[in-house]
C-alpha positions as CSV (number, residue, x, y, z in Angstrom):
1,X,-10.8,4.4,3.8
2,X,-7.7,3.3,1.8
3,X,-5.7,5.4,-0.6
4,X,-5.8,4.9,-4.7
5,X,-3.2,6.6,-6.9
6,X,-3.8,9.6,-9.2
7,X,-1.7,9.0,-12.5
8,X,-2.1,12.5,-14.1
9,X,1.6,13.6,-13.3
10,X,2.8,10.6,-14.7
11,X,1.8,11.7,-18.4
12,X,1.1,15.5,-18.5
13,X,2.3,18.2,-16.5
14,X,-0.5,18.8,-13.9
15,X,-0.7,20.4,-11.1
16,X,-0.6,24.0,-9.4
17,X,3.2,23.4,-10.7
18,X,3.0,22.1,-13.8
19,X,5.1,19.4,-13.2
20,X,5.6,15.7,-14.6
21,X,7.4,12.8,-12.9
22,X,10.2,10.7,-14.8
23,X,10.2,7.3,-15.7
24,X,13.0,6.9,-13.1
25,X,11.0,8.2,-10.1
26,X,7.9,6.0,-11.2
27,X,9.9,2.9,-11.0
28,X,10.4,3.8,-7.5
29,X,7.0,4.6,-6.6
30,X,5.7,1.4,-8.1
31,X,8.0,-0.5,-6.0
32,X,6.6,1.5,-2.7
33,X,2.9,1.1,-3.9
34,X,3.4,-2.8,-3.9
35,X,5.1,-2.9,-0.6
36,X,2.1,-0.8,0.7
37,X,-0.2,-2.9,-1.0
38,X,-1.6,0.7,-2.9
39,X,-3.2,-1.2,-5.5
40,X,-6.0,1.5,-7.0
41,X,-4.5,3.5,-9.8
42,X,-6.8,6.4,-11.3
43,X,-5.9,7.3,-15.2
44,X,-7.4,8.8,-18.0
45,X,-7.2,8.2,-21.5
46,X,-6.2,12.1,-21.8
47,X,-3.8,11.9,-19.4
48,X,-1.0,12.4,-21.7
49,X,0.9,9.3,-22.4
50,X,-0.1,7.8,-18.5
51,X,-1.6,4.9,-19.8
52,X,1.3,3.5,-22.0
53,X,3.4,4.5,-18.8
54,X,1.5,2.3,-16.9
55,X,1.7,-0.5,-19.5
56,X,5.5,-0.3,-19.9
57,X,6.4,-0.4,-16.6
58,X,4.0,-3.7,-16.0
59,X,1.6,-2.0,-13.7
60,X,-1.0,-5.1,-14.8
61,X,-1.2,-6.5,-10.9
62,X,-3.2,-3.3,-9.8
63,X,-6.9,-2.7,-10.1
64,X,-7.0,0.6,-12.8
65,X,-9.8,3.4,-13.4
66,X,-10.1,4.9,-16.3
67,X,-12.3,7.7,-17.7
68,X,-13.5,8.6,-21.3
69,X,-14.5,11.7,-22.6
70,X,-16.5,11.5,-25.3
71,X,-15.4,14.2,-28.6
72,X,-17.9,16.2,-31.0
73,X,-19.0,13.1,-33.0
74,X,-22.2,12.1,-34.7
75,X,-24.1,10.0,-32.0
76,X,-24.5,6.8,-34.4
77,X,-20.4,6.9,-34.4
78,X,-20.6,6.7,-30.3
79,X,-20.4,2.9,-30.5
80,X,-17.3,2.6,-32.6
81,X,-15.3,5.4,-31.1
82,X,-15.7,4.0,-27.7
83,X,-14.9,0.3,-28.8
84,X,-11.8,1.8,-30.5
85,X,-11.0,4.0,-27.3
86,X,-11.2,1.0,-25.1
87,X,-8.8,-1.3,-27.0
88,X,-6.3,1.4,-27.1
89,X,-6.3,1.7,-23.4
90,X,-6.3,-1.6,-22.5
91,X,-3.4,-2.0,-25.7
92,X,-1.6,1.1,-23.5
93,X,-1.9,-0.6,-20.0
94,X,-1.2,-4.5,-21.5
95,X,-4.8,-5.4,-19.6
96,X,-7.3,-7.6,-20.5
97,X,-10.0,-6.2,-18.8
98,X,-9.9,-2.5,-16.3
99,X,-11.4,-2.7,-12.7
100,X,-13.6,0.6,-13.4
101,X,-14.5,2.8,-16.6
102,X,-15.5,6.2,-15.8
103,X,-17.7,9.2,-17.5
104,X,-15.4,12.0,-17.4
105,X,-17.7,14.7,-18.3
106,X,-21.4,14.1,-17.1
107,X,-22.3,16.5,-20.3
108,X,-22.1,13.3,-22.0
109,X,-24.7,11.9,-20.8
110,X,-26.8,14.5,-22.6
111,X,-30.1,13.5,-24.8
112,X,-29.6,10.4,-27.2
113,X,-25.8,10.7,-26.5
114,X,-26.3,9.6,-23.3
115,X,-28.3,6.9,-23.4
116,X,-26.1,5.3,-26.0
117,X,-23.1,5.9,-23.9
118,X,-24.4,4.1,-21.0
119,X,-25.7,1.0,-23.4
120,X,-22.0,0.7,-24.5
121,X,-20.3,0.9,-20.8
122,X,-23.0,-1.8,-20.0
123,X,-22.1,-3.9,-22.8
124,X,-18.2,-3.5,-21.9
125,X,-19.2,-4.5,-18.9
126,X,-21.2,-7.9,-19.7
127,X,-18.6,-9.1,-21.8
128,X,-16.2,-8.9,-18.7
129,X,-14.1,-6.0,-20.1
130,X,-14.8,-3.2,-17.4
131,X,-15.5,-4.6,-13.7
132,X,-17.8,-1.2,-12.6
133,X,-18.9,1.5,-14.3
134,X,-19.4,4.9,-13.3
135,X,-18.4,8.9,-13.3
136,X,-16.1,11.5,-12.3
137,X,-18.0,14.8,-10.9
138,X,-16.5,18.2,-10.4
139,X,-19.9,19.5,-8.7
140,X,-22.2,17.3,-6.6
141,X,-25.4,19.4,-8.2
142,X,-24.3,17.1,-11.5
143,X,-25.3,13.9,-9.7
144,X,-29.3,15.0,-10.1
145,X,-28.8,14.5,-13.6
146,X,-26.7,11.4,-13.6
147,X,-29.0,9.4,-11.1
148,X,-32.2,10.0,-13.7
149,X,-30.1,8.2,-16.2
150,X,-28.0,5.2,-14.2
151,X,-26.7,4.4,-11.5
152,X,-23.4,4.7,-11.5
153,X,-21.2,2.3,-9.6
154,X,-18.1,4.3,-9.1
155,X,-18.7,7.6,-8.5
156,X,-15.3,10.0,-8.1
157,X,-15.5,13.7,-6.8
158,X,-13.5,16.4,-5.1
159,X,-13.8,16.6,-1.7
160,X,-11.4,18.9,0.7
161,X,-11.4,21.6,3.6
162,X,-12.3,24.3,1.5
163,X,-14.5,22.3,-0.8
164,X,-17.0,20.4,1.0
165,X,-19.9,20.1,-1.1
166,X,-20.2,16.7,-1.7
167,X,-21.7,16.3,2.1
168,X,-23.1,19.4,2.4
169,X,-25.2,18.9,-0.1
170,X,-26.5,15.5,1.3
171,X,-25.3,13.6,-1.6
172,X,-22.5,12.1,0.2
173,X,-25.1,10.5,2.7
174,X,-27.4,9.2,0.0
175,X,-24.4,7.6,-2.2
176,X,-23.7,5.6,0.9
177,X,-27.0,4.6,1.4
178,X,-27.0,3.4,-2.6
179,X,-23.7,1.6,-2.2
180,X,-21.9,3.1,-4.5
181,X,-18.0,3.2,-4.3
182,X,-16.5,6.4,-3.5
183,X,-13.6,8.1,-4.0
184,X,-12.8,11.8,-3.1
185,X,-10.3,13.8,-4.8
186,X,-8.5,17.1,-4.5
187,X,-7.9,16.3,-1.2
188,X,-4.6,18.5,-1.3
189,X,-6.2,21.1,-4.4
190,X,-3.3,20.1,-6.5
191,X,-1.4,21.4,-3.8
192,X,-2.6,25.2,-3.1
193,X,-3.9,24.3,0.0
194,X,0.2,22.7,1.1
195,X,2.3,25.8,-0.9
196,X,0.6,28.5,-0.4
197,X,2.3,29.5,2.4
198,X,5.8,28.3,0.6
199,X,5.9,29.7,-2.5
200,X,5.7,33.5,-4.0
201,X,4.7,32.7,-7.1
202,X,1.8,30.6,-5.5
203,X,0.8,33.5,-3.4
204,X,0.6,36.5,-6.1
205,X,-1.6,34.2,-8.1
206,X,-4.0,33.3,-5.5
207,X,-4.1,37.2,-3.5
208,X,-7.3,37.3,-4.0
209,X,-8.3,34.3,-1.7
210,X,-5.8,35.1,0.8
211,X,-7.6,35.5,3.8
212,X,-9.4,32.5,3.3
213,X,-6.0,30.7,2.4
214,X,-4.2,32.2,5.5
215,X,-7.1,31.1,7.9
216,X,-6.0,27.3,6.9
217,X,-2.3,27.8,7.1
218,X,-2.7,29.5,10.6
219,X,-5.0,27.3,12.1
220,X,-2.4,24.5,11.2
221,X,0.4,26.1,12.8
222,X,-1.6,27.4,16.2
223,X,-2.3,23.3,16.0
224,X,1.2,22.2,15.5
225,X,-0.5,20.2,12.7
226,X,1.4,19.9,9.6
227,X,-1.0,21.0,6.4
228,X,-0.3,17.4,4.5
229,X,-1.8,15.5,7.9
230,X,-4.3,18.4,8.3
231,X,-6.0,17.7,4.6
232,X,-5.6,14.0,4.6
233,X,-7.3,13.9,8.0
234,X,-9.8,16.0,7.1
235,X,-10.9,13.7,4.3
236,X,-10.3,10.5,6.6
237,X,-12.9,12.0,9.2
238,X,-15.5,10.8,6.4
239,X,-16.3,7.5,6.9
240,X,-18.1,7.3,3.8
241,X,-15.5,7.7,1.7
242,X,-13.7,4.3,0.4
243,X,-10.9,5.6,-1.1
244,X,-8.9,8.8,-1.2
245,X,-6.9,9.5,-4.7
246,X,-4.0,11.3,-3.9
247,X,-1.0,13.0,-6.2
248,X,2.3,14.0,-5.7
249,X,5.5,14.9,-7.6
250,X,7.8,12.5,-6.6
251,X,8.4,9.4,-4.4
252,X,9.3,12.0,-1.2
253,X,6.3,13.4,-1.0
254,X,4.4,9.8,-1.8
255,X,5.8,8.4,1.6
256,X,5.1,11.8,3.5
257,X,1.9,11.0,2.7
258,X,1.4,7.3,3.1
259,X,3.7,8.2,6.8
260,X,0.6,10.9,7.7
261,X,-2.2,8.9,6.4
262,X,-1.6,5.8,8.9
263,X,-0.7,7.7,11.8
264,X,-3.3,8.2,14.2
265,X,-6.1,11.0,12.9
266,X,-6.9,14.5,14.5
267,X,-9.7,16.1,14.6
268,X,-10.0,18.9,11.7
269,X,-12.7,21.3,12.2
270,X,-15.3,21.9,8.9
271,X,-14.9,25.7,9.8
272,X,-13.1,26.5,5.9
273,X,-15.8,25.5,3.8
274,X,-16.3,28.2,0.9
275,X,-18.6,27.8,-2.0
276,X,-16.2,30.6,-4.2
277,X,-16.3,28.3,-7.4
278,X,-13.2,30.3,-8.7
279,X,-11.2,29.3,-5.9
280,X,-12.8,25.3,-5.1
281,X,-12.6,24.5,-8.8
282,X,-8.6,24.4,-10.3
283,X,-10.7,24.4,-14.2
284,X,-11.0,28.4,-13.6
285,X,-8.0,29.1,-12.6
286,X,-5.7,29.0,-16.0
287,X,-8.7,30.5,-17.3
């Protein structure tokens, strides 16, 4: 398993805290991804300005992701909108080409929609424009859709103590079996499952889960296992997992994790596992 970069913060204020990083500070953690040889960069066309970031501060060397959500168009229009889409990204990033283009919503892929959608990525893709092609989940149960359609060769998903779906559910198992490239996400659940603990504010908005919350933090501390090394291992127990996107707010907390992720593992039991949808997926929660 190797790590990949989340790009959200870079463009958008995302997060549990809302927060954005500065120019400045991604300066700096560009210089630390290419001394770590972090080369994977996950972005989004709607990830506020992220991709003209990346493109500015000549990010061209890496291998990027991207993802495209498709808006309420007329289906015949699909073709143009996503030619137009692409050539703005790769206009943002100053690329030629992207390492991966990815479905953000696999809603997309519904009825004629759909099957045009997948003609176009396939097309990008023959004329040498995307490398692989593929599709960001937020539940594993999407993937019985997606495989009647394509296969998808990139297929990103959360995947975290409390949220362990993607291999409970098999899918994990069989996406290995198919080859596909795999990246987890959410490892840290844009950081509820580090600040909890930390921060009042945190706390009276999650009350409701805190006995589920509390059994994490506690176990970590009757461990002596600091919750940043206790998520990251977690994930890094899965050997079929290829890469791990992680985010942070700054280059402090990059290199905390980077330290933690190449020390030696520990054994985290799968005993937090919930299914409480309100609590595993961050979409409800500003709901």
């Amino acid at each position: 398993m190797k790590l990949a970069i989340g790009t959200a913060q870079f463009g958008m204020q995302y997060g549990l805290e809302r927060k954005k990083i500065k120019i400045s500070e991604i300066k700096k953690i560009k210089s630390f991804l290419v001394k770590c040889k972090i080369l994977k960069i996950d972005t989004a066309s709607n990830y506020g300005n992220s991709e003209k970031i990346l493109g500015d501060l000549n990010f061209k060397n890496f291998k990027i992701i991207s993802k495209l959500k498709i808006p309420k168009i007329k289906t015949s229009d699909i073709p143009n909108w996503i030619s137009k889409e692409i050539n703005i990204s790769l206009k943002n990033i100053k690329l030629k080409k992207l390492y991966g283009l990815l479905i953000h919503d696999y809603r997309d892929l519904n009825g004629k929609r759909g099957i045009l959608l997948i003609n176009e990525l396939k097309k990008l893709k023959k004329r040498g424009i995307v490398k692989k092609i593929g599709i960001s989940i937020y539940n594993p149960n999407e993937l019985n859709k997606v495989m009647r359609i394509f296969k998808p060769e990139i297929i990103q998903f959360p995947y975290n103590v409390l949220d362990q779906r993607i291999e409970t559910t098999g899918w994990l198992k069989k996406l290995k079996s198919l080859k596909i490239e795999t990246y987890a996400r959410s490892c840290f659940l844009q950081g509820l499952l580090l600040n909890f603990k930390k921060k009042n504010k945190i706390r009276n908005n999650f009350k409701l889960y805190k006995s589920i919350l509390n059994k994490w933090f506690v176990w970590c501390s009757d461990n002596n296992i600091s919750p940043v090394k206790g998520c990251l291992d977690f994930v890094r127990s899965q050997n079929k997992i290829d890469y791990l996107i992680i985010g942070f707010n700054d280059l402090s907390e990059l290199r905390e994790i980077k330290k933690n992720f190449d020390n030696k593992k520990v054994f985290i039991p799968n005993i937090f596992s919930v299914n409480n949808i309100n609590l595993i997926d961050p979409r409800k929660w500003y709901r």
